[in-house]
MOPAC internal coordinates of N, CA, C and O (Angstrom, degrees):
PM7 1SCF
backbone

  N    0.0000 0     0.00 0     0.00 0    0    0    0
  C    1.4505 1     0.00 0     0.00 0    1    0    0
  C    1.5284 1   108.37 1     0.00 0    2    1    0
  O    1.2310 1   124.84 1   -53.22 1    3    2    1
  N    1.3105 1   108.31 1   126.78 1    3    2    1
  C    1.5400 1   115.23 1  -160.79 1    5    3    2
  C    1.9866 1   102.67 1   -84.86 1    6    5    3
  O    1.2310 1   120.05 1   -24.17 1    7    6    5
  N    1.2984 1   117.51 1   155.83 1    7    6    5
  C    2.1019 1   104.76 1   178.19 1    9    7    6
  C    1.1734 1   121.16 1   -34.16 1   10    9    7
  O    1.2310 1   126.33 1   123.87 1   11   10    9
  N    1.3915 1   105.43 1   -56.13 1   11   10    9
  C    1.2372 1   107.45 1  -168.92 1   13   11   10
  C    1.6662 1   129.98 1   -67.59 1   14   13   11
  O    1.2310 1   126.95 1   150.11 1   15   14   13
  N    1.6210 1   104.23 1   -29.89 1   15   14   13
  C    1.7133 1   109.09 1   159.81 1   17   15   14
  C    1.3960 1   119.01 1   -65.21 1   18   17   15
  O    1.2310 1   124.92 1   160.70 1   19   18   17
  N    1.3487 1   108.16 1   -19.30 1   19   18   17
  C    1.9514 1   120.93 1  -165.10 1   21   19   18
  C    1.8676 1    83.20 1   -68.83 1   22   21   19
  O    1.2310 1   131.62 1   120.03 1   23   22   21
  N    1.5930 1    95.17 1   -59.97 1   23   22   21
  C    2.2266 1    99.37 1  -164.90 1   25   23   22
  C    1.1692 1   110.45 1   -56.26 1   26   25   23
  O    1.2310 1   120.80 1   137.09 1   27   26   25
  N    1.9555 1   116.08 1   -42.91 1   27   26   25
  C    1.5118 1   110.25 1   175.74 1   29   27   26
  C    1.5275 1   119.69 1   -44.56 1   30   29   27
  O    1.2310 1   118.48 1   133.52 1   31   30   29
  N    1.7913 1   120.51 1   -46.48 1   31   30   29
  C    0.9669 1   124.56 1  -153.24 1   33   31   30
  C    1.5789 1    94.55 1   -98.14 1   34   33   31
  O    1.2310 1   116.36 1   147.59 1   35   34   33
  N    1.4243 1   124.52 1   -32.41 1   35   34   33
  C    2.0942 1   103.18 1   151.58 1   37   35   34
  C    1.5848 1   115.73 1   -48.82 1   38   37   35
  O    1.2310 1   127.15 1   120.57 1   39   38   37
  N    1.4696 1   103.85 1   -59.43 1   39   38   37
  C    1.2009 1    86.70 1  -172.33 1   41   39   38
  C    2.1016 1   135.29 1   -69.70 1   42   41   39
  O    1.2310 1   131.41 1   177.90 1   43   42   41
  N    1.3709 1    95.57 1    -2.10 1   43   42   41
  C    1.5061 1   106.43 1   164.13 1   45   43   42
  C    1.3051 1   123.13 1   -91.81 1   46   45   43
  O    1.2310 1   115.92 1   165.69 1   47   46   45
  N    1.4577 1   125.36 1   -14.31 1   47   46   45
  C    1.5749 1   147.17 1   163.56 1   49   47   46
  C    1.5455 1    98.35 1   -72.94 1   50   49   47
  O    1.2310 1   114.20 1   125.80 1   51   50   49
  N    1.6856 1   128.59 1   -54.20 1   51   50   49
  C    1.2028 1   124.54 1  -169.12 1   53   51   50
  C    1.8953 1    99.61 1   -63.76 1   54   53   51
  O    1.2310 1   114.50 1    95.04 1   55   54   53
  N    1.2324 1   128.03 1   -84.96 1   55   54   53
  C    1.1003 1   142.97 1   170.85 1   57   55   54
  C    1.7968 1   105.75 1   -13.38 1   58   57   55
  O    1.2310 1   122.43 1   112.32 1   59   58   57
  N    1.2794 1   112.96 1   -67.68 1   59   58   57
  C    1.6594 1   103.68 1   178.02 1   61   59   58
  C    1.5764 1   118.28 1   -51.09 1   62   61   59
  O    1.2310 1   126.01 1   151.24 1   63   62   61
  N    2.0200 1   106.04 1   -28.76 1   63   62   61
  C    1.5967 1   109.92 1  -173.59 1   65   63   62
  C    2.0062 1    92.31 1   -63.23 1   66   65   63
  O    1.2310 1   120.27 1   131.67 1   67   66   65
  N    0.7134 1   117.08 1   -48.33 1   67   66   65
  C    1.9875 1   131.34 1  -173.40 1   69   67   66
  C    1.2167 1   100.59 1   -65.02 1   70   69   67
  O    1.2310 1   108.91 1   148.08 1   71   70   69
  N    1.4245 1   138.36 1   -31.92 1   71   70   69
  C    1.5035 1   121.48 1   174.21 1   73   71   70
  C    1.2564 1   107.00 1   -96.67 1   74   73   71
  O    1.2310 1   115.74 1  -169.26 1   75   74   73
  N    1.6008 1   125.70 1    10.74 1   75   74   73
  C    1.8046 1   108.91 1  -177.13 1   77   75   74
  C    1.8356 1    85.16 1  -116.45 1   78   77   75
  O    1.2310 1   121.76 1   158.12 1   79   78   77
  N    1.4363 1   114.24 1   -21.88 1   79   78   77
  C    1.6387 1   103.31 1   179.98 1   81   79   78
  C    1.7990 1   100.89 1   -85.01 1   82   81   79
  O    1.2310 1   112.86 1   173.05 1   83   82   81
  N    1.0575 1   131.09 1    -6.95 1   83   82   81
  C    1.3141 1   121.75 1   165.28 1   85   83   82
  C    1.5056 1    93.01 1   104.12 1   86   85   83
  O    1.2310 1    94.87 1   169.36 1   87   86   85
  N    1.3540 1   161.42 1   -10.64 1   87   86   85
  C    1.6035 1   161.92 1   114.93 1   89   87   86
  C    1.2066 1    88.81 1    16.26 1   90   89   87
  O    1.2310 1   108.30 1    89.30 1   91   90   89
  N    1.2056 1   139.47 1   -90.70 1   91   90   89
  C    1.4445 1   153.00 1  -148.00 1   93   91   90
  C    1.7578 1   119.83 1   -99.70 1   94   93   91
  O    1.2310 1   131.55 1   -34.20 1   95   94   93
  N    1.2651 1    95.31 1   145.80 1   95   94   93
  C    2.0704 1    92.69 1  -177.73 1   97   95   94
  C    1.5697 1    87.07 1  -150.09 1   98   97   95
  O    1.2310 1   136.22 1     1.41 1   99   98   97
  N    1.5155 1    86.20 1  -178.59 1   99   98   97
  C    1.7267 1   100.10 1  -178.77 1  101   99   98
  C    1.7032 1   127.09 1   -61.66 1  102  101   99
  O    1.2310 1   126.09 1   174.99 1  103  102  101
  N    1.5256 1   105.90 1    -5.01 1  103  102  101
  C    1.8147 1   124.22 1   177.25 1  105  103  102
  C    1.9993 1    80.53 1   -75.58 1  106  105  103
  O    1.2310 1   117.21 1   148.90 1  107  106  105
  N    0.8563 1   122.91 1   -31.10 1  107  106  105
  C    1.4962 1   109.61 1  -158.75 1  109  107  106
  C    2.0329 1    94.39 1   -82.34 1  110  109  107
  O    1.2310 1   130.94 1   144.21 1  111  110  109
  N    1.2617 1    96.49 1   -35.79 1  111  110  109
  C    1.6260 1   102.13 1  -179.37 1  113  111  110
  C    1.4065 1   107.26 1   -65.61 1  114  113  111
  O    1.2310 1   116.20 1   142.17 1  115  114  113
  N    1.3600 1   124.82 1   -37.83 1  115  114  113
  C    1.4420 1   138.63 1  -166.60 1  117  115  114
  C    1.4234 1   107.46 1   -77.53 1  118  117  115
  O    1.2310 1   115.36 1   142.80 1  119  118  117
  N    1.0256 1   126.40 1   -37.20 1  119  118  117
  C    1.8033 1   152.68 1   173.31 1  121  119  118
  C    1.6166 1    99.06 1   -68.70 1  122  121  119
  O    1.2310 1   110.50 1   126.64 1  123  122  121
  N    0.9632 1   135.46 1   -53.36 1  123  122  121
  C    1.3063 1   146.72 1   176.11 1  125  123  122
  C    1.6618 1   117.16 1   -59.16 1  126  125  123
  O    1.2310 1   124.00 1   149.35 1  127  126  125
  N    1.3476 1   109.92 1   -30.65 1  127  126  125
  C    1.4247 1   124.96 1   178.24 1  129  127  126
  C    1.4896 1    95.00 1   -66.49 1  130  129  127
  O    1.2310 1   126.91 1   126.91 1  131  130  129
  N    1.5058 1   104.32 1   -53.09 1  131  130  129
  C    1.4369 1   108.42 1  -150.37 1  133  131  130
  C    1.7925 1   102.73 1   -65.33 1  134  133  131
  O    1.2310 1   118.64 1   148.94 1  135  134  133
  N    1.1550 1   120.20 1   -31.06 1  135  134  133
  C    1.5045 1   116.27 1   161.46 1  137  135  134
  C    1.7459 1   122.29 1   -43.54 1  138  137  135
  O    1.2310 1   125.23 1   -53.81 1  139  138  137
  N    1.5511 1   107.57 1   126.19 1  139  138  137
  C    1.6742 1   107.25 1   152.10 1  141  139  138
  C    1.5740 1   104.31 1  -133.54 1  142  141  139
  O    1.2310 1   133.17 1    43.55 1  143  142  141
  N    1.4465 1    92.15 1  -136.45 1  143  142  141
  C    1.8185 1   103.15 1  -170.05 1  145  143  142
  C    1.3310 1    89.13 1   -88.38 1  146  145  143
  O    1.2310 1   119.65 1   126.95 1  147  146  145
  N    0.9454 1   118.28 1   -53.05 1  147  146  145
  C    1.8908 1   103.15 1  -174.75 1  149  147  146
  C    1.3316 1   148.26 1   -48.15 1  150  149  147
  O    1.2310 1   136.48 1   157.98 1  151  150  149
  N    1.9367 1    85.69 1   -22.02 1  151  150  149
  C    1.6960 1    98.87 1   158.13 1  153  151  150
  C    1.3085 1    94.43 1  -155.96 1  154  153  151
  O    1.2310 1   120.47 1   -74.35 1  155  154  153
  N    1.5079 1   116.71 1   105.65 1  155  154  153
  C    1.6044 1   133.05 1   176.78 1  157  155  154
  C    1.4666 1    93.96 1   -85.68 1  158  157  155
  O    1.2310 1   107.99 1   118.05 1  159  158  157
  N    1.3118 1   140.04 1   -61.95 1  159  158  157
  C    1.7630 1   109.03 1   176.00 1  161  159  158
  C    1.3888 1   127.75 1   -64.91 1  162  161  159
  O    1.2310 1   126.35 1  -154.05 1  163  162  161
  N    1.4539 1   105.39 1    25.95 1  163  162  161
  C    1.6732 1    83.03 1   170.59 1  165  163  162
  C    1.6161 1   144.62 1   -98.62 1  166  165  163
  O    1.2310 1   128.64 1  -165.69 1  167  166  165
  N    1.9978 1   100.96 1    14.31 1  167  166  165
  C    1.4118 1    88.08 1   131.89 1  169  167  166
  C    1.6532 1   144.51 1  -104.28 1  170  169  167
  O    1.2310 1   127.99 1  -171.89 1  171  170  169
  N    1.3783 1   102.23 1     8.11 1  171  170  169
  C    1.1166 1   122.58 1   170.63 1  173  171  170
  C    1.7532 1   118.08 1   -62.45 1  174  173  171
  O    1.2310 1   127.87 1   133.05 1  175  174  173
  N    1.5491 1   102.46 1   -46.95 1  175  174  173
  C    1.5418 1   110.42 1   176.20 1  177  175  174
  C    1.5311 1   113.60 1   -81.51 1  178  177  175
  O    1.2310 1   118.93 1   153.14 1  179  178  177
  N    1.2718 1   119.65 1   -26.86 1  179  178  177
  C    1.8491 1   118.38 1   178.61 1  181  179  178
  C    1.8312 1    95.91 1   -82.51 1  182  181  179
  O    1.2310 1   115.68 1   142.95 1  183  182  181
  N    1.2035 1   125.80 1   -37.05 1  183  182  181
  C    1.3344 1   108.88 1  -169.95 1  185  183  182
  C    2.0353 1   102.05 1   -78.58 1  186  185  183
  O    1.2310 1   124.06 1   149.79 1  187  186  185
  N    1.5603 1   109.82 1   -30.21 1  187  186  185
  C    1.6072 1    97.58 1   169.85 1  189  187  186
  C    1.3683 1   116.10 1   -75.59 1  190  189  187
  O    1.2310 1   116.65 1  -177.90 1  191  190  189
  N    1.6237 1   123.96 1     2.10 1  191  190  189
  C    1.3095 1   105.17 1   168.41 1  193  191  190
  C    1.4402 1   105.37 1  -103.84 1  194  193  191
  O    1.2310 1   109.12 1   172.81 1  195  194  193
  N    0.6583 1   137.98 1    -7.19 1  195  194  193
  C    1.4033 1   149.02 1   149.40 1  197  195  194
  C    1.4521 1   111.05 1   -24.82 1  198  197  195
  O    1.2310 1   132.17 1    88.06 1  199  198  197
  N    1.3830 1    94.10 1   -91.94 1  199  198  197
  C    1.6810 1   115.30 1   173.80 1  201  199  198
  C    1.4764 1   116.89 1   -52.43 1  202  201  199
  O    1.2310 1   119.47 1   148.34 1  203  202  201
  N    1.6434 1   118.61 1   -31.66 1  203  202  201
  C    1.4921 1   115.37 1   161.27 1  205  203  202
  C    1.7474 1   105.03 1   -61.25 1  206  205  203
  O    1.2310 1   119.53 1   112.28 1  207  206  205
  N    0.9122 1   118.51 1   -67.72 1  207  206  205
  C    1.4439 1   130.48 1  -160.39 1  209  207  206
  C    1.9280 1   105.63 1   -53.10 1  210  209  207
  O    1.2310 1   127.40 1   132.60 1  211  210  209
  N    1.1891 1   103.36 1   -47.40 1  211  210  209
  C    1.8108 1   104.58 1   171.09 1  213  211  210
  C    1.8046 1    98.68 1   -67.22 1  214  213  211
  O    1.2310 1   119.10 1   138.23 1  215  214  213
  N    1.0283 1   119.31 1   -41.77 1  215  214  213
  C    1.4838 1    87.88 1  -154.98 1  217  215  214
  C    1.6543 1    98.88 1   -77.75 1  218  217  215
  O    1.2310 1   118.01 1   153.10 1  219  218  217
  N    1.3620 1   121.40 1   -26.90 1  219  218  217
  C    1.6666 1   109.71 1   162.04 1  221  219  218
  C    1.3352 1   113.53 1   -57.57 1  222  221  219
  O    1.2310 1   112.72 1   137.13 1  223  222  221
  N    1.0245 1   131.35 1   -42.87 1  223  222  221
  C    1.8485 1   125.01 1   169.58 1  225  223  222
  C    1.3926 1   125.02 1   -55.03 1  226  225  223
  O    1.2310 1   126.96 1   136.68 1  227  226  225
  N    1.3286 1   104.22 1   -43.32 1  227  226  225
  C    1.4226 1   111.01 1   157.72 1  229  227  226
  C    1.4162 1   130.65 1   -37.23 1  230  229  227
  O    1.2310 1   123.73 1   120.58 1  231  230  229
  N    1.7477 1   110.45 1   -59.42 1  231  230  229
  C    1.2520 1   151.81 1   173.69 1  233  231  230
  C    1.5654 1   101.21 1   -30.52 1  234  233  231
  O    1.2310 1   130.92 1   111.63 1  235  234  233
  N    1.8500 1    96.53 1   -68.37 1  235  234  233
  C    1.4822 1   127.22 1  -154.79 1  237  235  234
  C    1.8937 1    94.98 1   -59.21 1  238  237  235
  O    1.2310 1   129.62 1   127.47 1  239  238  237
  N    1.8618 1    99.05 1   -52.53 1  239  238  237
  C    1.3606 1    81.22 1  -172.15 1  241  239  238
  C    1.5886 1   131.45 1   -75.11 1  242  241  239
  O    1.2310 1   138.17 1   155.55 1  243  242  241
  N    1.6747 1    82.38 1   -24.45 1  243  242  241
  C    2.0295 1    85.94 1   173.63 1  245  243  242
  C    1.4147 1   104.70 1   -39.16 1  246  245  243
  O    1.2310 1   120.95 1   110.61 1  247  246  245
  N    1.3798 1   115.79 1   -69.39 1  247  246  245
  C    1.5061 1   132.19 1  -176.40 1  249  247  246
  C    1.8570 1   103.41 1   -25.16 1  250  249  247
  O    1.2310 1   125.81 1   108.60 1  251  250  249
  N    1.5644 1   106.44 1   -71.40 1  251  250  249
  C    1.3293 1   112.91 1   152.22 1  253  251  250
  C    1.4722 1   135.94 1     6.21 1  254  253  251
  O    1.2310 1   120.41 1    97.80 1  255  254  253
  N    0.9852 1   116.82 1   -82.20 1  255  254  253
  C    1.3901 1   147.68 1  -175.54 1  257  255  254
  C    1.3791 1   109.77 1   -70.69 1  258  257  255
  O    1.2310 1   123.95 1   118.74 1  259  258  257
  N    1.4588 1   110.02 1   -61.26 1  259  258  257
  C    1.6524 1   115.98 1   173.45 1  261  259  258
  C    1.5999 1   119.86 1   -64.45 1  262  261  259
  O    1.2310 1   108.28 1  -168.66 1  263  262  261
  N    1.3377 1   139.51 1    11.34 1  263  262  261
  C    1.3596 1   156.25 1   147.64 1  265  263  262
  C    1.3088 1   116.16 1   -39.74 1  266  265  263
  O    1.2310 1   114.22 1   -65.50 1  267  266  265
  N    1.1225 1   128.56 1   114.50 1  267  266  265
  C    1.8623 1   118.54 1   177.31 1  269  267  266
  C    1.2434 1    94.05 1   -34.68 1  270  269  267
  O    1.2310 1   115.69 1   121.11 1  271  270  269
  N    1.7955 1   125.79 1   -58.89 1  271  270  269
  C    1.5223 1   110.76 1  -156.06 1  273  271  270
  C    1.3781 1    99.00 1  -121.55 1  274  273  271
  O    1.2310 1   122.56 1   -45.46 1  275  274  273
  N    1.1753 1   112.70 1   134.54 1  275  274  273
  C    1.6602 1   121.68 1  -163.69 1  277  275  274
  C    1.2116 1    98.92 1   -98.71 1  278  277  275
  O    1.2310 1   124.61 1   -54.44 1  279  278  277
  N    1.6419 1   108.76 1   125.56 1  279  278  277
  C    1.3309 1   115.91 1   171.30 1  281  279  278
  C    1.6437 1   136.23 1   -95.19 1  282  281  279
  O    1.2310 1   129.27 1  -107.71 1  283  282  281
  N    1.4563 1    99.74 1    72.29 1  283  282  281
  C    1.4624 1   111.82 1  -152.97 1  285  283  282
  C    1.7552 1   120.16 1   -57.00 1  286  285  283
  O    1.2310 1   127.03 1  -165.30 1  287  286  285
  N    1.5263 1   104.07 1    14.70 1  287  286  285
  C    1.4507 1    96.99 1   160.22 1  289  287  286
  C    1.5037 1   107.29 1  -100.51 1  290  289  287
  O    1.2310 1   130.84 1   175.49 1  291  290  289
  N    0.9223 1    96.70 1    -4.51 1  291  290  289
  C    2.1433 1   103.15 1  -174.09 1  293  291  290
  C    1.5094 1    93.34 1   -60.17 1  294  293  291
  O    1.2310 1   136.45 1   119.87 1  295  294  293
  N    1.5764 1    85.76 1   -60.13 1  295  294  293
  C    1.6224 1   118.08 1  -160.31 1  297  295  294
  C    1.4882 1   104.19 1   -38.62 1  298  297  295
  O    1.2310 1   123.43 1   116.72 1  299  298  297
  N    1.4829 1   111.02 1   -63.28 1  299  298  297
  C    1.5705 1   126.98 1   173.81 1  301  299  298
  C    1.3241 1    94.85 1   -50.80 1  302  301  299
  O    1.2310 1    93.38 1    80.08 1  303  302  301
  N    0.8131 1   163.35 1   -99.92 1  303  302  301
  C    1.3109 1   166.65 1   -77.75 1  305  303  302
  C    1.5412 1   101.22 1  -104.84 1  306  305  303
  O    1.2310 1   111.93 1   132.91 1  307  306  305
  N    1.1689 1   132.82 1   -47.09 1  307  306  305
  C    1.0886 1   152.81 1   168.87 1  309  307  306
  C    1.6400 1   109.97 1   -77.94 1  310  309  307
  O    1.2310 1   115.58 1   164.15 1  311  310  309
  N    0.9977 1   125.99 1   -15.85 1  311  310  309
  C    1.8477 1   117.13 1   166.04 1  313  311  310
  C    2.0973 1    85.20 1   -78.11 1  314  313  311
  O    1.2310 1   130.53 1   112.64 1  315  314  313
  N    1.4309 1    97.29 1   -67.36 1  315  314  313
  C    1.3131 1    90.01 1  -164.57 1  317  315  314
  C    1.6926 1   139.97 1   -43.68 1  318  317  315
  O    1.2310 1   134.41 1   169.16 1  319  318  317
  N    1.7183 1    89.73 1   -10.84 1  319  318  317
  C    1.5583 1   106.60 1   166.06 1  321  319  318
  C    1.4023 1   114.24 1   -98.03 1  322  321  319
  O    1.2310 1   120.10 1   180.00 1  323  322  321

């Protein structure tokens, strides 16, 4: 088995471990469509903005919450994003 079949077949072993622990659903299959040759990272770049974009929301609401007076439409507003 030549490298490159060895990574395909980690990386199709990794991916099935993420869709049987619940990590992964059919948005991940649908995201995957949206890839060709013209832009091979593009689920690489929508899933790092992803993970950029939550962990500032995250951030925003900790911040949120820890306020003497919690401003629970912020709060909402920010789960819902």
């Amino acid at each position: 088995m030549d490298v490159v079949s060895q990574l395909q077949r980690q990386f199709l072993d990794f991916t099935t471990s993420l869709y049987r622990e619940g990590f992964l659903d059919d948005q991940f299959v649908q995201l995957q469509k949206l890839q060709d040759e013209s832009n091979p990272d593009f689920v690489i770049k929508v899933v790092s903005l992803f993970f950029e974009d939550s962990e500032k929301l995250l951030n925003n609401l900790a911040t949120a919450l820890q306020q003497h007076i919690v401003d629970y439409k912020q709060v909402d507003a920010l789960v819902h994003q």
